[in-house]
N, C-alpha and C positions, 0 to 999 in steps of 0.2 A: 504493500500500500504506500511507503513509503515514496517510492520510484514516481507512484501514479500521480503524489502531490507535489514531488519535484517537476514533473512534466508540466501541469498545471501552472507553479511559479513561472517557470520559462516561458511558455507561452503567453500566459498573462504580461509579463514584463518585456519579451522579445516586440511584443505587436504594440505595445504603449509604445514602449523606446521608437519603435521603428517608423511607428506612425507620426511620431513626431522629427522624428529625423528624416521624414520622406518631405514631409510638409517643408522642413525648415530648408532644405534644396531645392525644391519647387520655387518658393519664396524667392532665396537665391538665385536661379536661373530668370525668373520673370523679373530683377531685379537690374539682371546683367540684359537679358534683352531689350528694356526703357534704355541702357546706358546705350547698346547698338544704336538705338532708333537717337539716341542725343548726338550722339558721333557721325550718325549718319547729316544728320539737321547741319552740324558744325561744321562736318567736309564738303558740302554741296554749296555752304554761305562762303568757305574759304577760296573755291575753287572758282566760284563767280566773280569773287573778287578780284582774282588775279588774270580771270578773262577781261573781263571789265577792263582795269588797267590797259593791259597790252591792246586789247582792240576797240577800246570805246574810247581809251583816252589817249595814248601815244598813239596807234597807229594811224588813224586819221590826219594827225597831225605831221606824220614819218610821211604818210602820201604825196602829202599837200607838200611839202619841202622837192618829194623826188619828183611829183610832177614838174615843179618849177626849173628842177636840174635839164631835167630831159626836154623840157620847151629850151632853155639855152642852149645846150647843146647842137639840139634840133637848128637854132636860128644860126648859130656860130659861121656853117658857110657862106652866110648871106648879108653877115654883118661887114663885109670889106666893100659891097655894093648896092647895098640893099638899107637905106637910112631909116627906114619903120622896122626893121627886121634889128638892126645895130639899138635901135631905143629899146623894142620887146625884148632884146637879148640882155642888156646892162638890167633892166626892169627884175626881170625872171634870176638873173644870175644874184643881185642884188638881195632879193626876196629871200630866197633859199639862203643864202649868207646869213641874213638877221635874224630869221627863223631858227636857226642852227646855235647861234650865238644866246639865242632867249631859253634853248631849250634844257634841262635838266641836264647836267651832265653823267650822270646814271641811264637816262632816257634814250629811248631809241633815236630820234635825232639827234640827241648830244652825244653818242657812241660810235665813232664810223666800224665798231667792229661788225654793228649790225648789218651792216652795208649788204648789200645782195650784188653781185658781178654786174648784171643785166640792168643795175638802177632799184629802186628800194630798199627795204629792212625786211631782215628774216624774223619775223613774227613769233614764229615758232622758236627759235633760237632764246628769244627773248622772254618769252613766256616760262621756259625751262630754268632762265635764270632769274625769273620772280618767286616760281616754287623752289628754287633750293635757297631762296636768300632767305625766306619765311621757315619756321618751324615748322614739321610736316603736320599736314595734314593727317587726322586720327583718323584711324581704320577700322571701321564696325565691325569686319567680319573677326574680329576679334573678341570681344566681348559676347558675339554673337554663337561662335561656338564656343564660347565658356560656360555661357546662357544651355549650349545643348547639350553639352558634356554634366554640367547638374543635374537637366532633365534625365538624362539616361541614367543615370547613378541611384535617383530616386526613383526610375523605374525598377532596377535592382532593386533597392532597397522592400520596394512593394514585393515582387517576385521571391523575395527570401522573406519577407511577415508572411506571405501566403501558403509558404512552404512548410513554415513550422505550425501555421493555424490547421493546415493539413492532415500534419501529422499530430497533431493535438486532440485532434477531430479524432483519425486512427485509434488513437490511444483510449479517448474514452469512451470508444464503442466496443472495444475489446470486453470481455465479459470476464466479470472476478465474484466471487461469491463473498469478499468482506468487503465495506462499504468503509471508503477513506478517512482519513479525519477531518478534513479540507475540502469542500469542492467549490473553488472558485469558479467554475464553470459545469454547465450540466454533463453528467454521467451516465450513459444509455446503460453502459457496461454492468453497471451494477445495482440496475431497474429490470423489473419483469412486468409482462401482463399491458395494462393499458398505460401504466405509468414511464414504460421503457418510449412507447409513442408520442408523448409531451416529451419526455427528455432527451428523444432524437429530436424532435422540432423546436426545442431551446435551445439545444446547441448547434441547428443551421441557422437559426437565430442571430445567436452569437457572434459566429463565422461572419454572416453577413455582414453584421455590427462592426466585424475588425475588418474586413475588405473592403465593402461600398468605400465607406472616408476616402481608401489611396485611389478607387477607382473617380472618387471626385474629385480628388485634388488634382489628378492624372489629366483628368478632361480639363479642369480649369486652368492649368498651367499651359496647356496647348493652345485652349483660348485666346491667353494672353501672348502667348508665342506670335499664334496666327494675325493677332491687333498689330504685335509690334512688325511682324512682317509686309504686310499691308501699309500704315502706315509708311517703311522705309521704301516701299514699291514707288509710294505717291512722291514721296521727295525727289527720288530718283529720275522720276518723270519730269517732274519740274523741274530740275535741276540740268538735266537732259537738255529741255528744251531752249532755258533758258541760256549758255552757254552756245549750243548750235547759233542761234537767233543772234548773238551777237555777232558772230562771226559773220555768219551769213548777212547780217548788213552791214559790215564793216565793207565786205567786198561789194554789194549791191552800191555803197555810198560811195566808194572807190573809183570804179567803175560810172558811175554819174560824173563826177570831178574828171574824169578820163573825155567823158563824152562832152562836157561843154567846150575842151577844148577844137574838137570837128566842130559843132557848132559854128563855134566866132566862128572859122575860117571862112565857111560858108557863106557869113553875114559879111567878113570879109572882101570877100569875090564878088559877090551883090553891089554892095558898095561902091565899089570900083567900076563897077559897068559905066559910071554917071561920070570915071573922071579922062582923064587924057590918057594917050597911050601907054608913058613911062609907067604913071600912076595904077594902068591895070596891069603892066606889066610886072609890078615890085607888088603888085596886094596881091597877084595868086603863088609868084613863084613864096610869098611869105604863106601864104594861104597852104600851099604845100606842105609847107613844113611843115606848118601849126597840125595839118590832119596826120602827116610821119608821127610827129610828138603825141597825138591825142593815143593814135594806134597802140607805139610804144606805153605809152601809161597806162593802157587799157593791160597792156602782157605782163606789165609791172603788177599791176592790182592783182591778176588771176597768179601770181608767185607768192604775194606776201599773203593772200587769201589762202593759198593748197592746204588740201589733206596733210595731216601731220603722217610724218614715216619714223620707222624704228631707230633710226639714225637722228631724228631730232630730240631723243633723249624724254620727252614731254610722258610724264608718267601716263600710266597703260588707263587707268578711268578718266583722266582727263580726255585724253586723244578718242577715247570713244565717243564721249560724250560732244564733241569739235565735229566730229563728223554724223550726229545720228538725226535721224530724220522722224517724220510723224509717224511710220510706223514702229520705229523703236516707243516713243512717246507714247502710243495706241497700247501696244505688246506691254509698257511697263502698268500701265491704268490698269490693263485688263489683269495683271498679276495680282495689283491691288485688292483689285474686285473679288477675285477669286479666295484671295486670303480674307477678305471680310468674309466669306462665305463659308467658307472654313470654321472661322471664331464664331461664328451666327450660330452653326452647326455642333460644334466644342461647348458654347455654351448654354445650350439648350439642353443636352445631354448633363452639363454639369448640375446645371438645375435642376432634370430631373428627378438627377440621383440624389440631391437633397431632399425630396420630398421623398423618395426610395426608405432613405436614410430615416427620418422621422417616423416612416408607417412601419420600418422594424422595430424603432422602437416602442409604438405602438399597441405593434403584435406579440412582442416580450411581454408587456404589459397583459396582453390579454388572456394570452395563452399562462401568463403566470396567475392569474387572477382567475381563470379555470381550471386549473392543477387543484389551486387550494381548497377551491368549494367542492371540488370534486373528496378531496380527504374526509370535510367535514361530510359528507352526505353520507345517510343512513345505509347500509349494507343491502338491502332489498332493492333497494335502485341502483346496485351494480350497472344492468343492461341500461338503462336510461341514459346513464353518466357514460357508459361506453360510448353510446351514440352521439353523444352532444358530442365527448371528446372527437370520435369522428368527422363529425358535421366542421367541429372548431379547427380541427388540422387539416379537413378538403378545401375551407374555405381562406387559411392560411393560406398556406401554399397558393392555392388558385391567383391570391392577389398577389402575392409574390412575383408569379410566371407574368402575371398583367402587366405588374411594375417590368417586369424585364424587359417583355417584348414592346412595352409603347419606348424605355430606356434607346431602345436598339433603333424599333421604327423610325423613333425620330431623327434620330441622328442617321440612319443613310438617308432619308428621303431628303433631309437638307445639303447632305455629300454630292460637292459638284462631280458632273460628267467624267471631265478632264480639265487636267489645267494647261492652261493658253501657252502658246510654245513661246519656248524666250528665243530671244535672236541674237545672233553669234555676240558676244562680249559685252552683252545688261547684264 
């Protein structure tokens, strides 16, 4: 008998401890996935920044200098015979000089290291050495499997309460003819008759008692798993989008500044129709060059605009995020989506196993509160008391199996199809 109350102790004390140390990982893990999803908020705000910077505020201004280069240059043959072409040339050469001089000397025009062969600033170049000049940028996926590595640990930990509630269970259905000095929990084993049948059904009672908890802490922690997943989808999107979108009119504005200069010319050659020969002679062959220069600024823009490559050094999310489009943006929403639906799903099962959780205790309750009246009842009403007891254990169980299967129901009926395909490097 001895053995059977040590079993007892263990069990009892294995599934407290455990239940609590499953919980207190759970906690942890959903604790470490808020810090992802903080990390995630932090590196998306850092990394726009330093988009921002290079192509919102230098590079526009790195254009507007190289345009000016390349209309000089452009005019430079024309200035030994050409006296509107010799004014636009000191004009433009002039320009670009004071602009250079105003500009930061860290700055992309105040650096010729940025210089590109062909006329401009290498963008990307620059950009690389804003993020190593800054403290890096925090990494979610880090905290994020710290976050998974607790979950799983607390899944263990559930998996080994379960194990010894098991063999707990074993132990006291085993059959002994003396009755222990202790029973912290019900004893089939050393019950006969209708009372062994309460005392199998108080102690899946029990079991239940020590399980449902991890199997709801298990769904809730997923829950919050699936929010904070979701949530870091939707940054990602934004952050995505907001980052392309710069770029993308940095070169769209680029390219305008490119194209006014075809324009003048144009306006140029028009002009000229109204004056004397020389006169239309010197405003097209000027007129030419201005549209050479316009061309050239145009090949200028699409260089300091390009796709980032592995050789420009620019970290691996940033450059994704430089080149991704609305269906990346679409794909990352619809991930969102999918994870709220997830947690919708985690938590509705988490709930229900709360109220699972309450109707066992309940049913402890009742079925203890029928045990008892059943001792005090007269001996003649054996068979009566038998029945009820039957009636009281079919109709147990029955809501038990109810609780499980609406448990279950609900959570696949809310389990998405499939989830949305990622696209190479979200």
């Amino acid at each position: 008998m001895r053995a059977r109350v040590v079993v007892q102790v263990v069990a009892i004390l294995v599934g407290a401890a455990f239940t609590v140390l499953a919980g207190w990982m759970y906690s942890d893990a959903s604790s470490a996935w808020q810090k992802a999803l903080q990390q995630e908020v932090d590196r998306a705000g850092v990394l726009q920044d330093d988009v921002r910077q290079v192509y919102a505020n230098e590079g526009p201004f790195a254009f507007r200098v190289a345009a000016l280069q390349i209309r000089a240059d452009a005019l430079t043959p024309l200035a030994g015979t050409n006296a509107a072409a010799a004014t636009e040339k000191a004009i433009a050469e002039n320009a670009a000089f004071a602009f250079r001089q105003v500009s930061a000397p860290q700055n992309l025009a105040g650096q010729r290291r940025y210089d590109l062969s062909g006329g401009g600033s290498n963008l990307l170049l620059r950009l690389a050495d804003v993020g190593a000049a800054r403290p890096p940028a925090p990494d979610p996926a880090v905290p994020d499997r710290e976050g998974d590595d607790l979950a799983r640990l607390a899944l263990w930990i559930s998996a080994v309460t379960a194990l010894v509630t098991g063999l707990a269970v074993v132990g006291a259905m085993l059959r002994r003819s003396a009755r222990p000095v202790v029973e912290l929990y019900p004893q089939p084993g050393i019950a006969t008759g209708p009372e062994r049948r309460v005392a199998v059904l108080l102690l899946v009672i029990w079991s239940a008692g020590v399980l449902f908890p991890l199997v709801q802490l298990a769904f809730s922690s997923q829950e919050q798993r699936y929010q904070a997943e979701s949530a870091r989808h939707a940054v990602q999107s934004r952050s995505a989008k907001s980052i392309s979108s710069t770029r993308t009119e940095f070169g769209r504005t680029a390219l305008q500044i490119a194209a006014e200069g075809g324009v003048a010319a144009t306006g140029r050659e028009i002009d000229a129709n109204y004056e004397d020969e020389r006169t239309v002679t010197d405003a097209r062959e000027l007129a030419r060059a201005e549209e050479a220069a316009a061309a050239r600024s145009a090949a200028v823009a699409g260089a300091m605009a390009r796709d980032p490559a592995p050789a420009d050094e620019v970290e691996t999310g940033l450059a994704t995020a430089l080149v991704s489009e609305k269906d990346d943006w679409d794909t990352l929403t619809a991930l969102a989506a999918w994870e709220t639906r997830k947690a919708d799903a985690a938590g509705r099962v988490s709930n229900t196993m709360l109220g699972v959780i309450g109707f066992v205790v309940l049913a402890e309750a009742a079925v203890q509160l029928i045990a008892e009246r059943r001792k005090q009842a007269a001996q003649p009403l054996v068979r009566n008391r038998q029945r009820l007891d039957g009636r009281a254990l079919g109709l147990v169980f029955l809501a038990l199996l109810l609780a499980a299967v609406i448990t279950i129901g609900r959570g696949w009926r809310a389990r998405p199809v499939r989830a949305p395909a990622r696209r190479p490097g979200t």
